[in-house]
C-alpha positions as CSV (number, residue, x, y, z in Angstrom):
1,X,-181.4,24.0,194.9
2,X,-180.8,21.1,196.8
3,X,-183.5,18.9,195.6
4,X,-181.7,19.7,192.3
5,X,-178.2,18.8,193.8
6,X,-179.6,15.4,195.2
7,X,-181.4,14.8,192.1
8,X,-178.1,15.5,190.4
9,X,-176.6,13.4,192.1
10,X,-178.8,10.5,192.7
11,X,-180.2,10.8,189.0
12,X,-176.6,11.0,187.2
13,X,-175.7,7.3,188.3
14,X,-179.3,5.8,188.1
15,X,-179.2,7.2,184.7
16,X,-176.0,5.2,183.8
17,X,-177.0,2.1,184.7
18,X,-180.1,2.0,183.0
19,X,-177.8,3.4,179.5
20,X,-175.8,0.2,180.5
21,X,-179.1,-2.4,180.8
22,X,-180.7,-1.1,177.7
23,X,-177.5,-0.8,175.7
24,X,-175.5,-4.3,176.8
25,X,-177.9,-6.8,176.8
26,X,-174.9,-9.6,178.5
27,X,-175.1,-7.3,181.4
28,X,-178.5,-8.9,182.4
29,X,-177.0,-12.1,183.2
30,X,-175.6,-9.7,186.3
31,X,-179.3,-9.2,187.6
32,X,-180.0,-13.1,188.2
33,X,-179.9,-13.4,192.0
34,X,-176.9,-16.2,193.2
35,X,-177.2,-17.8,196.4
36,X,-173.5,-15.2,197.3
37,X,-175.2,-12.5,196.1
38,X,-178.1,-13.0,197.8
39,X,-176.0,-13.6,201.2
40,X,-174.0,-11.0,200.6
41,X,-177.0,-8.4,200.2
42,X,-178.5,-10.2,203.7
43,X,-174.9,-9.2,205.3
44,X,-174.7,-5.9,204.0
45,X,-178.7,-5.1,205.2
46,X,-178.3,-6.7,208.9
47,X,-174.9,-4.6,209.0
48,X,-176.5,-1.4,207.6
49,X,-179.7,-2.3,210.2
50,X,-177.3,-2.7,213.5
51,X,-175.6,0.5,212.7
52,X,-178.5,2.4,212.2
53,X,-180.3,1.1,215.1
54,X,-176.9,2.0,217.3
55,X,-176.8,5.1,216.2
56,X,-180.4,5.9,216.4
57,X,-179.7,5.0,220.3
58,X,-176.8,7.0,220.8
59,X,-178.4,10.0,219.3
60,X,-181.3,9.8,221.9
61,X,-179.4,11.9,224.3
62,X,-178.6,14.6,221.8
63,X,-182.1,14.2,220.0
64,X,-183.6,15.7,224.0
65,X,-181.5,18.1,224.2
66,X,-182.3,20.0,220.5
67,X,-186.1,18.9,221.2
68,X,-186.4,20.5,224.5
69,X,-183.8,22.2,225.2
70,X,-184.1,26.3,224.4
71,X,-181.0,27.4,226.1
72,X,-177.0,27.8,225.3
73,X,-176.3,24.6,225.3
74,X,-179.2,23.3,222.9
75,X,-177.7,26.3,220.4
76,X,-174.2,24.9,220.8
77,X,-175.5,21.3,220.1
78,X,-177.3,22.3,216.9
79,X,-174.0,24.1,216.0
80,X,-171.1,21.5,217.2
81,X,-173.3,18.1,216.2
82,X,-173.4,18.2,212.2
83,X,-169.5,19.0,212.5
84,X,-169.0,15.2,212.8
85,X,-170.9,14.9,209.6
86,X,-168.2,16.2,207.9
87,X,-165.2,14.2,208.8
88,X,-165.0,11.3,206.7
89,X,-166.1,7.7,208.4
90,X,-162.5,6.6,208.0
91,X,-161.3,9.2,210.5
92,X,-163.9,7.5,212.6
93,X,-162.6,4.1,212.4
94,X,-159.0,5.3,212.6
95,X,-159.8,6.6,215.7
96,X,-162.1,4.2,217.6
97,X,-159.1,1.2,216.4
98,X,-156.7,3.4,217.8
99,X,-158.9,3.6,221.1
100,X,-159.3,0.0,220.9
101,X,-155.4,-0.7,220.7
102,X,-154.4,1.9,223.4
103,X,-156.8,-0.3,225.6
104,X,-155.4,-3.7,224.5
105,X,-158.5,-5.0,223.1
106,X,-158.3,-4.1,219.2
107,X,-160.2,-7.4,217.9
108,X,-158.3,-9.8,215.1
109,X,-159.6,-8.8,211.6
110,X,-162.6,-10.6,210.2
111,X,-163.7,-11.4,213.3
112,X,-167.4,-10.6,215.0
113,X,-165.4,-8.3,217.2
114,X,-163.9,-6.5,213.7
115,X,-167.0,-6.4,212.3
116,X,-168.7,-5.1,215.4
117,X,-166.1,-2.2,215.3
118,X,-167.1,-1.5,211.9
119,X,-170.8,-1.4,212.9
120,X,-170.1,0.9,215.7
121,X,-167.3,3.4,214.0
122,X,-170.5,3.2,210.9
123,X,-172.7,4.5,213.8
124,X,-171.0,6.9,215.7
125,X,-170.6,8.5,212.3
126,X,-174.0,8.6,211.6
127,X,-175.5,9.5,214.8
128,X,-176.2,13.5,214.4
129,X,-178.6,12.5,211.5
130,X,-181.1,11.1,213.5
131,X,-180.3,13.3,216.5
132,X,-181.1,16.0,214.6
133,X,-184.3,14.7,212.6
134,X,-185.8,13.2,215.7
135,X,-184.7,16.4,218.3
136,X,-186.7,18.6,215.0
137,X,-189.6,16.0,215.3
138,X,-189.7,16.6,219.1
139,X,-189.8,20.3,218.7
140,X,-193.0,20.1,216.6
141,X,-194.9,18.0,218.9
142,X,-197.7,19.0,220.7
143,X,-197.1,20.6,224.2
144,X,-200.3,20.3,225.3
145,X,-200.9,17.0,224.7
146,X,-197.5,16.1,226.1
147,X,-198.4,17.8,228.9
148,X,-202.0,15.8,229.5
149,X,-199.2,12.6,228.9
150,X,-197.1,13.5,232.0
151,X,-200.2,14.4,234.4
152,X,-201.6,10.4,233.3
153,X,-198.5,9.0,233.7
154,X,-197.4,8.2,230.1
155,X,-195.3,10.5,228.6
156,X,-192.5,8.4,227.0
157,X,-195.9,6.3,225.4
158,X,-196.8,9.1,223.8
159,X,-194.3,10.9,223.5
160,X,-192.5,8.3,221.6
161,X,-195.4,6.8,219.7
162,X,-195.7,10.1,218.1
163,X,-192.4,10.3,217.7
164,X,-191.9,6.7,215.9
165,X,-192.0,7.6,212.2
166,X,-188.5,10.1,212.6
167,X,-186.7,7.3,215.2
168,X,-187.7,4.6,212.0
């Protein structure tokens, strides 16, 4: 069902596109690369690349506790953490330029500052995702040979080379 839903989804607006390249033949002029395109799709990607990599660090904590964690508190993560999936991003940045102005340091719009706050409200956001897909990828890995990795000496080496696909 919901490989259906995302296909749904996904497919539905794929699908009118391609009605609208095959059908409106001026609307391939759009698909010629400009040099503000072309910066404005590098922009979007390094933006889109900070936040992720932000996120992907401030999940780290959480990701341990769901990966090793067995007890009430690991339960009450997997519960509370996709919670904050649910509330809309703009909450998020509502709130963190709130924080920012009740500290006296809200940074002037279109600014590296403002554009850092968007990177990190964008991350914050996203966090539980790869707290959750890396503490799931740490729950599947082998004991045994993480436990051969500690007596040697390296077990963030190999713990997180064999966790590197799910932190990518």
């Amino acid at each position: 069902i919901l490989v259906a839903i995302v296909g749904l989804c996904s497919g539905l607006p794929l699908a009118w596109m391609a009605w609208h390249l095959l059908t409106k033949p001026e609307v391939w002029v759009e698909l010629r690369p400009t040099a503000f395109r072309l910066d404005l799709l590098g922009r979007t990607l390094g933006y889109n690349l900070a936040a992720a990599g932000i996120a992907t660090l401030l999940s780290l904590p959480a990701a341990y506790v769901l990966g090793r964690g067995r007890g009430l508190v690991a339960k009450f993560v997997w519960i509370v953490l996709p919670i904050s999936m649910f509330i809309p991003s703009l909450v998020y940045t509502y709130g963190w330029m709130q924080c920012l102005r009740l500290l006296g340091c809200l940074p002037k719009f279109q600014t590296a500052g403002d554009v850092f706050r968007c990177i990190w409200s964008l991350a914050t956001w996203l966090s539980p995702l790869p707290a959750g897909l890396i503490g799931l990828a740490l729950r599947n890995v082998d004991s045994n040979r993480q436990q051969h990795a500690m007596l040697e000496g390296a077990f963030w080496r190999i713990t997180l080379r064999q966790l590197a696909v799910p932190i990518a």
